[in-house]
Backbone atoms as SQL, in Angstrom:
CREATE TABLE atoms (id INTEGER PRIMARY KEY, chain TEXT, resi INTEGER, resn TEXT, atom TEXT, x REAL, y REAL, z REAL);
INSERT INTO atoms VALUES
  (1, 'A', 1, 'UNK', 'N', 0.249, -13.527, -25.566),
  (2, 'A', 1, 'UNK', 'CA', 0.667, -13.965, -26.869),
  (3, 'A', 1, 'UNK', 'C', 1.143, -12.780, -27.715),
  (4, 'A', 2, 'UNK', 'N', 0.752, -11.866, -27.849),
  (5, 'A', 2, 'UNK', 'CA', 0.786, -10.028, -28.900),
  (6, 'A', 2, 'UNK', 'C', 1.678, -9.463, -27.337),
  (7, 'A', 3, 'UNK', 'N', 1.164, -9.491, -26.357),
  (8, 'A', 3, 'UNK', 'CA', 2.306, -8.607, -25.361),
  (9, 'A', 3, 'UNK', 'C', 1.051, -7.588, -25.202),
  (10, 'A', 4, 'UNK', 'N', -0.056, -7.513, -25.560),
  (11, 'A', 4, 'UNK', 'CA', -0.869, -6.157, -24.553),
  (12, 'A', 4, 'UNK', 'C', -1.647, -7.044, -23.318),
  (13, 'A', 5, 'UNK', 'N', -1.586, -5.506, -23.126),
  (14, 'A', 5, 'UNK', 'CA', -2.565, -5.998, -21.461),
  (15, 'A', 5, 'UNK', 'C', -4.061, -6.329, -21.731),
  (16, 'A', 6, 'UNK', 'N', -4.460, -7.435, -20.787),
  (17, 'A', 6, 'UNK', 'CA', -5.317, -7.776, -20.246),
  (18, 'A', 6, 'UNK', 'C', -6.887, -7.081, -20.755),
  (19, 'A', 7, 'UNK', 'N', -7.486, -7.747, -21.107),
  (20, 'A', 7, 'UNK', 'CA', -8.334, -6.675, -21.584),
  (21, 'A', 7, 'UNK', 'C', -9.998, -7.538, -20.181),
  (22, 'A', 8, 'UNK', 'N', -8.933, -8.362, -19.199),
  (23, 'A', 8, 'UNK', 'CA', -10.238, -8.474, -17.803),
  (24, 'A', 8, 'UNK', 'C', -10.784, -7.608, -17.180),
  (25, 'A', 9, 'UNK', 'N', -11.970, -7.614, -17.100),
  (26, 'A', 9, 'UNK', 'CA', -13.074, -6.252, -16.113),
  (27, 'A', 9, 'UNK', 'C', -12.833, -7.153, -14.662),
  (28, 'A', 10, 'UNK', 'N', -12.474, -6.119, -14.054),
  (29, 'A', 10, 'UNK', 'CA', -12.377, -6.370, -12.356),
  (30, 'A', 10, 'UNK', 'C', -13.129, -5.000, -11.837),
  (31, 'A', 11, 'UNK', 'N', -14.375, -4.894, -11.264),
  (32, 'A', 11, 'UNK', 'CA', -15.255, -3.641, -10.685),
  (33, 'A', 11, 'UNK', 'C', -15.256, -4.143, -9.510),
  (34, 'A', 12, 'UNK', 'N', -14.511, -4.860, -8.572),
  (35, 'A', 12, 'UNK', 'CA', -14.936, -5.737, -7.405),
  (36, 'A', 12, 'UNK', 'C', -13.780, -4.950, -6.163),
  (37, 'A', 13, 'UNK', 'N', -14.373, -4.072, -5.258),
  (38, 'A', 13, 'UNK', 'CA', -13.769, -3.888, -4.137),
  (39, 'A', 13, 'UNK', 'C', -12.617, -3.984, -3.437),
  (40, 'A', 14, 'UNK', 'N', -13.513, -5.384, -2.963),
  (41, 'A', 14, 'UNK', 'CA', -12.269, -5.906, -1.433),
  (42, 'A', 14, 'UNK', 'C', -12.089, -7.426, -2.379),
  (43, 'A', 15, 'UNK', 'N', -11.115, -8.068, -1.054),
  (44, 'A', 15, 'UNK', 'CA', -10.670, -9.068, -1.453),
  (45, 'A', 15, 'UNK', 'C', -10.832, -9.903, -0.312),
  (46, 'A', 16, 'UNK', 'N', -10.590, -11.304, 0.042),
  (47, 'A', 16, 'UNK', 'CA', -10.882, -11.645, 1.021),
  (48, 'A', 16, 'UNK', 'C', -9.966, -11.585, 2.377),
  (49, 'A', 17, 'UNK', 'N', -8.879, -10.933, 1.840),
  (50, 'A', 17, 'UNK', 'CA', -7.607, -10.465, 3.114),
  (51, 'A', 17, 'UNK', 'C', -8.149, -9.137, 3.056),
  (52, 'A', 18, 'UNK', 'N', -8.198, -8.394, 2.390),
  (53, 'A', 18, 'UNK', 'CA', -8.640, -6.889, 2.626),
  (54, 'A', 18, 'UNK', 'C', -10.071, -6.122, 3.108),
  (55, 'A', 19, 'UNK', 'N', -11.041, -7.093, 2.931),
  (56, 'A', 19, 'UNK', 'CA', -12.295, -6.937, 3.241),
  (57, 'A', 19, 'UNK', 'C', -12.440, -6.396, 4.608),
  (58, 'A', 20, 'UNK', 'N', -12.427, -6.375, 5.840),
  (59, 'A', 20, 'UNK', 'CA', -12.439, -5.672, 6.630),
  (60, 'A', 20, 'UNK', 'C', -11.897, -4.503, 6.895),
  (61, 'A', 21, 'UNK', 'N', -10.407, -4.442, 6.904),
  (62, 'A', 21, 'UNK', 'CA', -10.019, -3.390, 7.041),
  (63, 'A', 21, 'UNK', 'C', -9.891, -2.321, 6.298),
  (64, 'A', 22, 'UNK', 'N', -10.421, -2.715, 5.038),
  (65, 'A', 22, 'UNK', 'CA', -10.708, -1.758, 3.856),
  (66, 'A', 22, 'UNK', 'C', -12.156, -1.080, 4.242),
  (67, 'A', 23, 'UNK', 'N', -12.993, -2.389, 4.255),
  (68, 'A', 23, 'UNK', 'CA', -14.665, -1.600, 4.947),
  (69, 'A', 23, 'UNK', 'C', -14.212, -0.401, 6.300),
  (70, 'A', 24, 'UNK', 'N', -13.718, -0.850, 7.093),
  (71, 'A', 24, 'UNK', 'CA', -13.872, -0.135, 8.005),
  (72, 'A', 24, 'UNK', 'C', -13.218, 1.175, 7.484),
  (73, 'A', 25, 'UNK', 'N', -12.080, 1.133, 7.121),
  (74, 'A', 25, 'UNK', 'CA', -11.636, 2.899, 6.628),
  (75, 'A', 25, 'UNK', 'C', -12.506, 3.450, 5.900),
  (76, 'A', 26, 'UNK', 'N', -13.309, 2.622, 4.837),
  (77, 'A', 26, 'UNK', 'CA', -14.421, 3.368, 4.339),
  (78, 'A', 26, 'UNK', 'C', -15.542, 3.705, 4.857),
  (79, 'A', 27, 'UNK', 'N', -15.561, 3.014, 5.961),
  (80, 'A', 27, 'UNK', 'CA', -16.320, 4.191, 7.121),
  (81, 'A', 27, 'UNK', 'C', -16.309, 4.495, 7.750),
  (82, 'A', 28, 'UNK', 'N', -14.881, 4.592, 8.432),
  (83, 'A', 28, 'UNK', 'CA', -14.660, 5.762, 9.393),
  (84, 'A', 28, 'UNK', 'C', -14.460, 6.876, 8.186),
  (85, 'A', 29, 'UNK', 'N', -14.698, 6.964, 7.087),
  (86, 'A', 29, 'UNK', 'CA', -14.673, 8.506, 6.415),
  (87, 'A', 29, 'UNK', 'C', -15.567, 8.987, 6.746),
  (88, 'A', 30, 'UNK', 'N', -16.899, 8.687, 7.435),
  (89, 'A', 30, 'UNK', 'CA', -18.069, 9.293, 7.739),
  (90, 'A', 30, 'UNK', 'C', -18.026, 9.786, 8.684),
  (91, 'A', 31, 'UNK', 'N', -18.563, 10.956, 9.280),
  (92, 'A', 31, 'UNK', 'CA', -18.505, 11.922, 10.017),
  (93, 'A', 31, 'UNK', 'C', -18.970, 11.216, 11.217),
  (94, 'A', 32, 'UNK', 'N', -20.604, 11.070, 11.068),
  (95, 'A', 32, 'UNK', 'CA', -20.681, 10.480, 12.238),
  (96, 'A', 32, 'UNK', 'C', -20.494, 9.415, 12.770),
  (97, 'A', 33, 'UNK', 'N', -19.353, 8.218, 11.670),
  (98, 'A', 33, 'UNK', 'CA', -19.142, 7.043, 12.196),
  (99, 'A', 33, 'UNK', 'C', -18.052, 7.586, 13.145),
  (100, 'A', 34, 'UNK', 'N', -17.156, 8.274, 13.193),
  (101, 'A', 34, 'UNK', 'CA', -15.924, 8.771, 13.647),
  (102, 'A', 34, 'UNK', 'C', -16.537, 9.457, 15.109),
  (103, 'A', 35, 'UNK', 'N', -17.404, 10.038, 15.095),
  (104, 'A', 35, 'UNK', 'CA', -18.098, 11.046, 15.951),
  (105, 'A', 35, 'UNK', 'C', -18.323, 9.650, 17.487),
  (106, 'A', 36, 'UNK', 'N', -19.754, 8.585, 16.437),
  (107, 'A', 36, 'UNK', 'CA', -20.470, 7.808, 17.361),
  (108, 'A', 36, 'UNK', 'C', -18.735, 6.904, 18.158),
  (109, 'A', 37, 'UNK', 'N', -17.582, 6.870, 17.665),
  (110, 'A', 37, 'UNK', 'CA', -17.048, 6.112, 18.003),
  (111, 'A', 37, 'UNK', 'C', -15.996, 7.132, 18.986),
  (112, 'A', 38, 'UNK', 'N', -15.660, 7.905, 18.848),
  (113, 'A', 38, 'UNK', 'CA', -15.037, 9.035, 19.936),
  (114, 'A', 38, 'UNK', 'C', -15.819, 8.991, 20.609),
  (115, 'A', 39, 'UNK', 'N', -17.196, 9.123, 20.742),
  (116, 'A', 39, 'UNK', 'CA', -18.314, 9.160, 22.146),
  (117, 'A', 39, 'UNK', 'C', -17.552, 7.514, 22.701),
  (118, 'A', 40, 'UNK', 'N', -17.593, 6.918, 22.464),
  (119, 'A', 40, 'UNK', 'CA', -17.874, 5.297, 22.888),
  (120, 'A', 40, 'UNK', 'C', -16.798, 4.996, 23.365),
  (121, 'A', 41, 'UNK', 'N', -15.591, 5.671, 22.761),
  (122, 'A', 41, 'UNK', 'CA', -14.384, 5.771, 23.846),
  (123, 'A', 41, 'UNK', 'C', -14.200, 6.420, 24.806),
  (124, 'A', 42, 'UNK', 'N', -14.892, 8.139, 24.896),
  (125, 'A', 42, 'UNK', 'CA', -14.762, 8.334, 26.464),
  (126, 'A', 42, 'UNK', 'C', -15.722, 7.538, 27.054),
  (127, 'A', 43, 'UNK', 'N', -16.888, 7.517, 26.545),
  (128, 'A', 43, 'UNK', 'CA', -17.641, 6.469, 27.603),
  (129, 'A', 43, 'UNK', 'C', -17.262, 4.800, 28.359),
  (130, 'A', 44, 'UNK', 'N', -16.254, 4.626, 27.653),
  (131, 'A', 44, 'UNK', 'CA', -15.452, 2.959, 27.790),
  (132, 'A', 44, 'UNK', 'C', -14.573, 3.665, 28.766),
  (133, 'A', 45, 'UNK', 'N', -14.354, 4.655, 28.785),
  (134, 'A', 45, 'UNK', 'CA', -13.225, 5.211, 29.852),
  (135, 'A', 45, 'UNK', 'C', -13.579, 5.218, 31.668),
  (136, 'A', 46, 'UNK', 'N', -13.026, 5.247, 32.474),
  (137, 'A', 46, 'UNK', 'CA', -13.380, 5.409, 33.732),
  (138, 'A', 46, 'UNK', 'C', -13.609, 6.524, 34.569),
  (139, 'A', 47, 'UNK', 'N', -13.912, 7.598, 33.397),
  (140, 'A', 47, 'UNK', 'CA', -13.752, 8.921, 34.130),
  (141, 'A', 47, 'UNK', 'C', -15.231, 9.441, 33.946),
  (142, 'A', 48, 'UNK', 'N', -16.277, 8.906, 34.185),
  (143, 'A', 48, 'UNK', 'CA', -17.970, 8.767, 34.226),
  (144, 'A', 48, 'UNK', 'C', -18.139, 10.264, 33.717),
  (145, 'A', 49, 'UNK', 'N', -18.260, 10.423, 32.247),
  (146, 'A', 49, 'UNK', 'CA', -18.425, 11.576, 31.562),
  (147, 'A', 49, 'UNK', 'C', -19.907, 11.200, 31.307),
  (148, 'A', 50, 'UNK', 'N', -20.178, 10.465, 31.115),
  (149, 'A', 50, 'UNK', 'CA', -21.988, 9.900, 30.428),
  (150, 'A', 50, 'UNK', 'C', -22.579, 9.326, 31.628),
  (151, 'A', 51, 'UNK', 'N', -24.318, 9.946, 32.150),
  (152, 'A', 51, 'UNK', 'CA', -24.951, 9.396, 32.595),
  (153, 'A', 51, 'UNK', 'C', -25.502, 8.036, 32.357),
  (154, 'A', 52, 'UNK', 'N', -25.157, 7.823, 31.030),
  (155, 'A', 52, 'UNK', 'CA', -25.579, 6.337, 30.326),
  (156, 'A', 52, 'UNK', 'C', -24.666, 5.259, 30.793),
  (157, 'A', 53, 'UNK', 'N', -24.933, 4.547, 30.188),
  (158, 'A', 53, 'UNK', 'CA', -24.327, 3.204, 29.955),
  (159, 'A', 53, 'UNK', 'C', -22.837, 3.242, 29.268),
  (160, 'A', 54, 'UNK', 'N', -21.880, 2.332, 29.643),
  (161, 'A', 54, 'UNK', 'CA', -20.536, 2.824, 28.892),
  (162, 'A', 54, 'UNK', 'C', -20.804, 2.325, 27.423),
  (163, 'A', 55, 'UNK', 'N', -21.409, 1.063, 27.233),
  (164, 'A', 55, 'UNK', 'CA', -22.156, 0.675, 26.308),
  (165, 'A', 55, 'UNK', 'C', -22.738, 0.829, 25.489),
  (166, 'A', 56, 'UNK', 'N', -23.183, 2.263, 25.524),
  (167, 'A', 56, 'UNK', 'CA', -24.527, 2.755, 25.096),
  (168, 'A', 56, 'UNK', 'C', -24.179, 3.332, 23.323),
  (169, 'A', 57, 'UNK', 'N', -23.332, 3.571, 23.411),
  (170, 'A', 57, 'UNK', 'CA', -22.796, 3.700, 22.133),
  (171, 'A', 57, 'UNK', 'C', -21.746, 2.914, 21.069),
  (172, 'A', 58, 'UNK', 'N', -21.409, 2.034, 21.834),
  (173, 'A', 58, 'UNK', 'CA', -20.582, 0.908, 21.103),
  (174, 'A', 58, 'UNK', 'C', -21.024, 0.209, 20.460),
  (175, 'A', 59, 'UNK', 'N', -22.245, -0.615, 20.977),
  (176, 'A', 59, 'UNK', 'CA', -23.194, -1.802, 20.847),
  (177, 'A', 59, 'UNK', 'C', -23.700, -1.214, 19.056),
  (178, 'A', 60, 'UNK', 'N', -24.621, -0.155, 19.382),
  (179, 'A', 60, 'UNK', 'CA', -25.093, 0.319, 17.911),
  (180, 'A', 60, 'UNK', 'C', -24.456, 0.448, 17.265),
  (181, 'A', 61, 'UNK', 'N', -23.220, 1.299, 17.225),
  (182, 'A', 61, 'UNK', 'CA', -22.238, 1.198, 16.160),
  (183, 'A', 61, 'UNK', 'C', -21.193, 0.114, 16.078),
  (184, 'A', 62, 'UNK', 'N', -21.446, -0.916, 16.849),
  (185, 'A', 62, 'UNK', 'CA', -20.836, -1.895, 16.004),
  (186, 'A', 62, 'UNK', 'C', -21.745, -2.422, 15.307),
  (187, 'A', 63, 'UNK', 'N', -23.165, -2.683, 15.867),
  (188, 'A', 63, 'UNK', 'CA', -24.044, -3.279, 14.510),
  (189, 'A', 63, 'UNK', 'C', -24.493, -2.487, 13.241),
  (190, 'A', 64, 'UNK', 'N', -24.750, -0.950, 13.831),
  (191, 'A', 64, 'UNK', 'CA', -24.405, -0.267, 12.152),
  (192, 'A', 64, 'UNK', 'C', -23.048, -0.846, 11.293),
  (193, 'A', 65, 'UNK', 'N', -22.091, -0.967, 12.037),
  (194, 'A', 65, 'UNK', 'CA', -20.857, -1.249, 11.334),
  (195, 'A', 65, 'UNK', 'C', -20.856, -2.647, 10.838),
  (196, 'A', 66, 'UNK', 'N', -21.372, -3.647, 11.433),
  (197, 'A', 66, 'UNK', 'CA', -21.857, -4.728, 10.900),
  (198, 'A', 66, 'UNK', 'C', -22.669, -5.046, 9.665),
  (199, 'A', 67, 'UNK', 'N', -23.650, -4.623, 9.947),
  (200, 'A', 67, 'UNK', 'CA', -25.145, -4.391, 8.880),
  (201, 'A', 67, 'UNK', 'C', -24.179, -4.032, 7.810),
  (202, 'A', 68, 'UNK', 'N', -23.327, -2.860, 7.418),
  (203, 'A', 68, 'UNK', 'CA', -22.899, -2.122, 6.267),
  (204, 'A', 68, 'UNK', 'C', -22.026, -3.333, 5.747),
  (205, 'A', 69, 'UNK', 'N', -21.002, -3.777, 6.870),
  (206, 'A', 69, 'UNK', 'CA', -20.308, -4.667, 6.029),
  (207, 'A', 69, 'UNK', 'C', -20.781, -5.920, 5.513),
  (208, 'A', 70, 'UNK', 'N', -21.475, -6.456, 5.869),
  (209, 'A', 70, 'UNK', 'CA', -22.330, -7.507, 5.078),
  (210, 'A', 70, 'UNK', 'C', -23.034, -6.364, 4.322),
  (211, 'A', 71, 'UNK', 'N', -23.475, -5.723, 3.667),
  (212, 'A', 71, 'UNK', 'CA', -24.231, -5.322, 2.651),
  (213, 'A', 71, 'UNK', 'C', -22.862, -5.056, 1.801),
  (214, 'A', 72, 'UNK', 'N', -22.074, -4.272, 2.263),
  (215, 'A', 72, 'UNK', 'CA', -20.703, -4.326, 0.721),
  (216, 'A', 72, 'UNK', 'C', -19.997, -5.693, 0.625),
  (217, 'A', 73, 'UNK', 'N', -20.378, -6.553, 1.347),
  (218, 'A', 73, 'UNK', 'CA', -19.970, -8.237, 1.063),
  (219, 'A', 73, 'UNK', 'C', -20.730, -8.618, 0.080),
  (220, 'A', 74, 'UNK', 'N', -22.247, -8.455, 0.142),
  (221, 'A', 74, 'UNK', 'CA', -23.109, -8.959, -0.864),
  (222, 'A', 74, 'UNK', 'C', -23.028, -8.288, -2.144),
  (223, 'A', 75, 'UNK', 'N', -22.957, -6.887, -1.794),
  (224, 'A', 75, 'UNK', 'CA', -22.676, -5.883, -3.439),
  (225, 'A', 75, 'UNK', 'C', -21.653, -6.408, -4.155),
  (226, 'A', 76, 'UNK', 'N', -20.535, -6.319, -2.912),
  (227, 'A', 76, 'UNK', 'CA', -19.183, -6.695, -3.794),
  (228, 'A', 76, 'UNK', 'C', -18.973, -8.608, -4.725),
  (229, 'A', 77, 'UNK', 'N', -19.739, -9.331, -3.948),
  (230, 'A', 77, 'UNK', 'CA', -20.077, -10.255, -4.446),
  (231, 'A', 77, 'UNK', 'C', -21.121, -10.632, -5.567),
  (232, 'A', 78, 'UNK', 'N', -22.054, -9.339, -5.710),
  (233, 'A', 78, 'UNK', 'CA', -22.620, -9.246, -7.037),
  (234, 'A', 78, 'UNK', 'C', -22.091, -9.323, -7.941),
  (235, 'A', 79, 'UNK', 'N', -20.968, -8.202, -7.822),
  (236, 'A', 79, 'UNK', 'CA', -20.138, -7.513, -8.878),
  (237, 'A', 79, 'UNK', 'C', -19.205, -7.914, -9.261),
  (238, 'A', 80, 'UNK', 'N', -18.627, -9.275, -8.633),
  (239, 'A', 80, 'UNK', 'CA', -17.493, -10.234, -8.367),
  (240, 'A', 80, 'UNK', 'C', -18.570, -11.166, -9.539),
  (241, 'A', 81, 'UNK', 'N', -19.659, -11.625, -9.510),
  (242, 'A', 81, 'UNK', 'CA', -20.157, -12.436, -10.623),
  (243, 'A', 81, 'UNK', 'C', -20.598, -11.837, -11.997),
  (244, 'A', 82, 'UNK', 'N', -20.894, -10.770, -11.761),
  (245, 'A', 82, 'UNK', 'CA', -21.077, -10.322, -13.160),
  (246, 'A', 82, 'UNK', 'C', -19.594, -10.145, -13.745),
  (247, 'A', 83, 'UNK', 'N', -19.161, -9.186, -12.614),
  (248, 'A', 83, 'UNK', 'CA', -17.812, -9.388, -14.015),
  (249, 'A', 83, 'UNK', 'C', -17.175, -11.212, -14.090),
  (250, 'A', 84, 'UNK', 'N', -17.047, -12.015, -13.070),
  (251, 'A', 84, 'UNK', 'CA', -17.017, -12.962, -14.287),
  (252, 'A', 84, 'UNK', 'C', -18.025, -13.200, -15.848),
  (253, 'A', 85, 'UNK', 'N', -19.331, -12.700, -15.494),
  (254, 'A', 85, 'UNK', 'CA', -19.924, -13.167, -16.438),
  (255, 'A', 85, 'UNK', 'C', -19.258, -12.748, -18.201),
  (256, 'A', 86, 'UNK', 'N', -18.889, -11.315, -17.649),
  (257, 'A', 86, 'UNK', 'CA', -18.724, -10.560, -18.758),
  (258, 'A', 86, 'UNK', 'C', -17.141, -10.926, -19.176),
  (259, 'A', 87, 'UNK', 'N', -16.270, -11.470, -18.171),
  (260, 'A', 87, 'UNK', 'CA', -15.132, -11.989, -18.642),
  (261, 'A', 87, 'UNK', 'C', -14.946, -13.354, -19.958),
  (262, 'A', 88, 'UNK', 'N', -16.428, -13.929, -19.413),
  (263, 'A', 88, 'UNK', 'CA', -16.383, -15.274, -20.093),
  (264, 'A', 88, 'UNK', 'C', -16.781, -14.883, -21.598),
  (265, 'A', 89, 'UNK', 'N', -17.235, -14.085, -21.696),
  (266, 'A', 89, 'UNK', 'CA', -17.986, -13.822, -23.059),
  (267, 'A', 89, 'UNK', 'C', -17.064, -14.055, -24.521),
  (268, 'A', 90, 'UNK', 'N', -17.478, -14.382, -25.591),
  (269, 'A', 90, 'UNK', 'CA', -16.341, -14.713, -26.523),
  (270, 'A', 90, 'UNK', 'C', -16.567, -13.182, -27.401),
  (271, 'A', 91, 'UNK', 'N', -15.794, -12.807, -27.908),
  (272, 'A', 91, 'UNK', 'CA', -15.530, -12.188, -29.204),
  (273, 'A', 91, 'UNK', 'C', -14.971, -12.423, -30.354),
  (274, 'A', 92, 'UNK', 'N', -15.196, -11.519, -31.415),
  (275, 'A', 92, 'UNK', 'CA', -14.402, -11.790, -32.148),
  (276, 'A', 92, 'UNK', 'C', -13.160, -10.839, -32.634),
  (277, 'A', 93, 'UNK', 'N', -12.414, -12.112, -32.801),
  (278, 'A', 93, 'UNK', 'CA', -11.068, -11.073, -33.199),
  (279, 'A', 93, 'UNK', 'C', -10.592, -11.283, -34.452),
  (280, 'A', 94, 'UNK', 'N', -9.858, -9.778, -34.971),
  (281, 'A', 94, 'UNK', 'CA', -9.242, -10.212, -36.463),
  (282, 'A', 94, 'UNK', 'C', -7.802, -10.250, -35.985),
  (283, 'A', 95, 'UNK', 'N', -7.616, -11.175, -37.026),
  (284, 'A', 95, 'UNK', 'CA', -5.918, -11.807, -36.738),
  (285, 'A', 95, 'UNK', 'C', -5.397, -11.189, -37.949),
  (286, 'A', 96, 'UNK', 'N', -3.794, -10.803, -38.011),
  (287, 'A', 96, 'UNK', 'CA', -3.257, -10.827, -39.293),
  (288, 'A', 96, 'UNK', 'C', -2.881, -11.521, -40.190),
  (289, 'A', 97, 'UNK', 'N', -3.432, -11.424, -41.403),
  (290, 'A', 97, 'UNK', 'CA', -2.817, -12.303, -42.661),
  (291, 'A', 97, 'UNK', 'C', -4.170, -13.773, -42.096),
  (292, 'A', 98, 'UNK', 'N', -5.000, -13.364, -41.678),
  (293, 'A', 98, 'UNK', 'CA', -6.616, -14.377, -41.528),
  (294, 'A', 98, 'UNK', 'C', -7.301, -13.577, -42.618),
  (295, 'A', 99, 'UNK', 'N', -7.899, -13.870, -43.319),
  (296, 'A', 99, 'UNK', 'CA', -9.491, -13.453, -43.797),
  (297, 'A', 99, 'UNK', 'C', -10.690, -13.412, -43.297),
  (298, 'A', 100, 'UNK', 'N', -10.906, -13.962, -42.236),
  (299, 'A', 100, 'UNK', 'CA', -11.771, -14.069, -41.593),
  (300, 'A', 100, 'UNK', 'C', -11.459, -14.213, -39.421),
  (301, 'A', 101, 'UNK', 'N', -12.736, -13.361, -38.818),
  (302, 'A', 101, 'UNK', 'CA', -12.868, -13.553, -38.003),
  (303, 'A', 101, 'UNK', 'C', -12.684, -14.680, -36.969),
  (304, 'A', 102, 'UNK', 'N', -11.707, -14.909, -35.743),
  (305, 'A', 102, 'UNK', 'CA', -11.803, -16.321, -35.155),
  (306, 'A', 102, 'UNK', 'C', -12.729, -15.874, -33.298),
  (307, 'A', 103, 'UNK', 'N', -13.647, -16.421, -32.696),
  (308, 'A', 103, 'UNK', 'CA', -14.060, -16.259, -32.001),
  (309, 'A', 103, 'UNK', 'C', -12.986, -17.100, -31.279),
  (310, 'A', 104, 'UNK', 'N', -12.696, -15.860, -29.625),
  (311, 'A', 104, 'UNK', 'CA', -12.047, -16.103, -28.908),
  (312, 'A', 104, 'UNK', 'C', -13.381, -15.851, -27.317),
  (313, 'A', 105, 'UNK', 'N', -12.281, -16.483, -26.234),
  (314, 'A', 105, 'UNK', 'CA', -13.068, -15.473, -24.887),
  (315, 'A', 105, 'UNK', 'C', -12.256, -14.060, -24.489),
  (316, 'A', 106, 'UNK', 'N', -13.060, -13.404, -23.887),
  (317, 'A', 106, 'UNK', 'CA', -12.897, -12.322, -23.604),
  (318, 'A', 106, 'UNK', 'C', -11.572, -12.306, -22.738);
Protein backbone atom coordinates (compact mmCIF):
# COMPACT_ATOMS: atom_id res chain seq x y z
CA UNK A 1 0.00 0.00 0.00
CA UNK A 2 3.11 2.97 1.09
CA UNK A 3 5.59 0.79 -1.35
CA UNK A 4 8.11 -0.39 1.64
CA UNK A 5 9.20 -3.70 2.19
CA UNK A 6 7.85 -6.29 4.10
CA UNK A 7 8.42 -5.90 7.51
CA UNK A 8 7.86 -10.45 7.75
CA UNK A 9 10.45 -12.36 10.10
CA UNK A 10 11.53 -15.46 8.15
CA UNK A 11 14.59 -17.22 10.61
CA UNK A 12 13.63 -20.61 8.92
CA UNK A 13 16.43 -22.55 6.96
CA UNK A 14 15.38 -24.97 4.37
CA UNK A 15 12.40 -25.27 2.48
CA UNK A 16 10.72 -28.27 1.50
CA UNK A 17 12.55 -28.60 -2.11
CA UNK A 18 15.78 -27.52 -0.52
CA UNK A 19 15.86 -29.42 2.66
CA UNK A 20 18.12 -32.11 1.80
CA UNK A 21 20.46 -30.94 -0.30
CA UNK A 22 21.00 -27.91 1.65
CA UNK A 23 21.42 -30.27 4.98
CA UNK A 24 23.78 -32.28 3.38
CA UNK A 25 26.27 -29.37 2.16
CA UNK A 26 25.96 -28.23 5.60
CA UNK A 27 27.58 -31.16 6.52
CA UNK A 28 29.81 -32.11 4.40
CA UNK A 29 31.48 -28.70 5.79
CA UNK A 30 32.59 -30.89 8.59
CA UNK A 31 35.79 -32.32 8.56
CA UNK A 32 35.07 -35.49 9.64
CA UNK A 33 31.82 -35.87 7.78
CA UNK A 34 33.97 -35.49 4.51
CA UNK A 35 36.81 -37.68 6.04
CA UNK A 36 34.14 -40.72 7.34
CA UNK A 37 32.79 -40.52 3.72
CA UNK A 38 36.20 -40.66 1.56
CA UNK A 39 36.95 -43.78 3.87
CA UNK A 40 33.52 -45.38 2.71
CA UNK A 41 34.33 -44.82 -0.80
CA UNK A 42 37.58 -46.55 -1.02
CA UNK A 43 36.11 -49.14 1.03
CA UNK A 44 32.88 -49.51 -1.52
CA UNK A 45 35.70 -49.88 -4.01
CA UNK A 46 37.09 -53.31 -5.17
CA UNK A 47 40.55 -52.80 -4.50
CA UNK A 48 40.36 -54.47 -0.63
CA UNK A 49 42.19 -51.48 1.07
CA UNK A 50 40.18 -52.25 4.55
CA UNK A 51 40.33 -55.40 6.50
CA UNK A 52 36.71 -54.49 7.47
CA UNK A 53 33.64 -54.60 6.03
CA UNK A 54 33.01 -52.38 2.82
CA UNK A 55 30.13 -51.29 4.93
CA UNK A 56 31.69 -50.49 7.82
CA UNK A 57 31.69 -46.96 7.34
CA UNK A 58 28.75 -46.04 5.28
CA UNK A 59 26.06 -47.54 7.45
CA UNK A 60 27.12 -45.03 10.49
CA UNK A 61 27.46 -42.18 8.55
CA UNK A 62 24.49 -42.41 6.90
CA UNK A 63 22.66 -42.65 10.21
CA UNK A 64 24.78 -39.84 11.75
CA UNK A 65 23.65 -38.10 8.60
CA UNK A 66 20.19 -39.07 9.23
CA UNK A 67 19.83 -38.38 13.02
CA UNK A 68 21.20 -34.60 12.12
CA UNK A 69 18.75 -34.17 9.46
CA UNK A 70 15.72 -34.87 11.30
CA UNK A 71 17.01 -32.80 14.18
CA UNK A 72 17.41 -29.51 11.69
CA UNK A 73 13.82 -30.66 10.39
CA UNK A 74 12.48 -30.31 13.87
CA UNK A 75 14.60 -26.99 14.75
CA UNK A 76 13.78 -25.63 11.52
CA UNK A 77 10.18 -26.39 12.11
CA UNK A 78 10.28 -24.74 15.49
CA UNK A 79 11.40 -21.71 14.04
CA UNK A 80 9.02 -21.97 11.05
CA UNK A 81 6.18 -21.57 14.02
CA UNK A 82 7.38 -19.06 16.02
CA UNK A 83 8.05 -16.84 13.39
CA UNK A 84 4.59 -17.33 12.28
CA UNK A 85 3.67 -16.54 15.70
CA UNK A 86 5.44 -13.30 15.71
CA UNK A 87 4.18 -12.50 12.14
CA UNK A 88 0.59 -12.61 13.38
CA UNK A 89 1.01 -10.15 16.07
CA UNK A 90 -0.89 -6.73 15.61
CA UNK A 91 0.69 -3.34 16.10
CA UNK A 92 0.16 -0.21 16.11
CA UNK A 93 0.57 2.15 13.46
CA UNK A 94 0.40 5.95 12.99
CA UNK A 95 -1.14 6.95 9.79
CA UNK A 96 -0.97 10.47 8.31
CA UNK A 97 -3.41 13.19 8.86
CA UNK A 98 -5.09 10.21 11.74
CA UNK A 99 -4.97 11.43 15.31
CA UNK A 100 -4.91 8.47 16.60
CA UNK A 101 -3.31 5.04 16.46
CA UNK A 102 -5.04 2.11 14.14
CA UNK A 103 -4.03 -1.49 15.17
CA UNK A 104 -2.88 -3.45 12.25
CA UNK A 105 -1.04 -7.20 11.91
CA UNK A 106 2.35 -7.38 11.72
Amino acid sequence: QYGFCSSLVTTTKYTWWNLIPKNLFEQLQRVANVWFLIVSIFQLLPLNLSPTSSWATIVPLSIILCITLVKDTIEDHKRRRSDKQVNERYCEIVEEHVPQTVKMRW
